[in-house]
C-alpha positions, 0 to 999 in steps of 0.5 A: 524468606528470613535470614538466619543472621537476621534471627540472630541479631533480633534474638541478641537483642530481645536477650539484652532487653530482657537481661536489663529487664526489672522483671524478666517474665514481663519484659518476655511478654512485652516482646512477645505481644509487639511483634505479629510473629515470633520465632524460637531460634535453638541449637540443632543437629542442622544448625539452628532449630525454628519453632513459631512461638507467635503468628502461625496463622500469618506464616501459613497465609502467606505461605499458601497465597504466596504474597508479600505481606508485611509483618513485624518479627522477631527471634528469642533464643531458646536452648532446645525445642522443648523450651521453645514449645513451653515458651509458647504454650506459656504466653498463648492466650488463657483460653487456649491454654484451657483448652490444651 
């Protein structure tokens, strides 16, 4: 279960690493590749807005096995879904982008 608060500390502090960052896009992909999944936390209607960015398959495995299992994660703060889509169309691997 992720905690909200949690996702919103892990998010301040991808914005602080990014922010000190000499080049900004690659200290985004840095975070992006350490982490086994990464979640895009926005505004919403409801509160706060999710959009898996990274790790969907490991999400899903756990969700339908219903385990345990460890992974690492973290949050980057996006102000609406469509820049947490573009986010992760962005830094998906080249051969995925092609095929889109």
């Amino acid at each position: 279960m992720l905690d909200f608060n949690e996702l919103r500390e892990l998010a301040a502090d991808v914005r602080i690493f990014v922010e000190v960052a000499e080049d900004k896009a690659e200290a985004l992909r840095a975070v992006i590749a350490a982490y086994d999944v990464v979640l895009a936390i926005f505004p919403s209607g409801d509160g706060m807005g999710l959009h898996v960015v990274k790790g969907k398959a490991i999400l899903d495995k756990i969700a339908n096995s219903r385990s345990h299992a460890m992974y690492s994660h973290t949050a980057i703060a996006v102000p609406d879904l469509e820049h947490a889509e573009v986010l992760k169309y962005l830094t998906a691997p080249v051969e995925q982008r092609i095929a889109a």
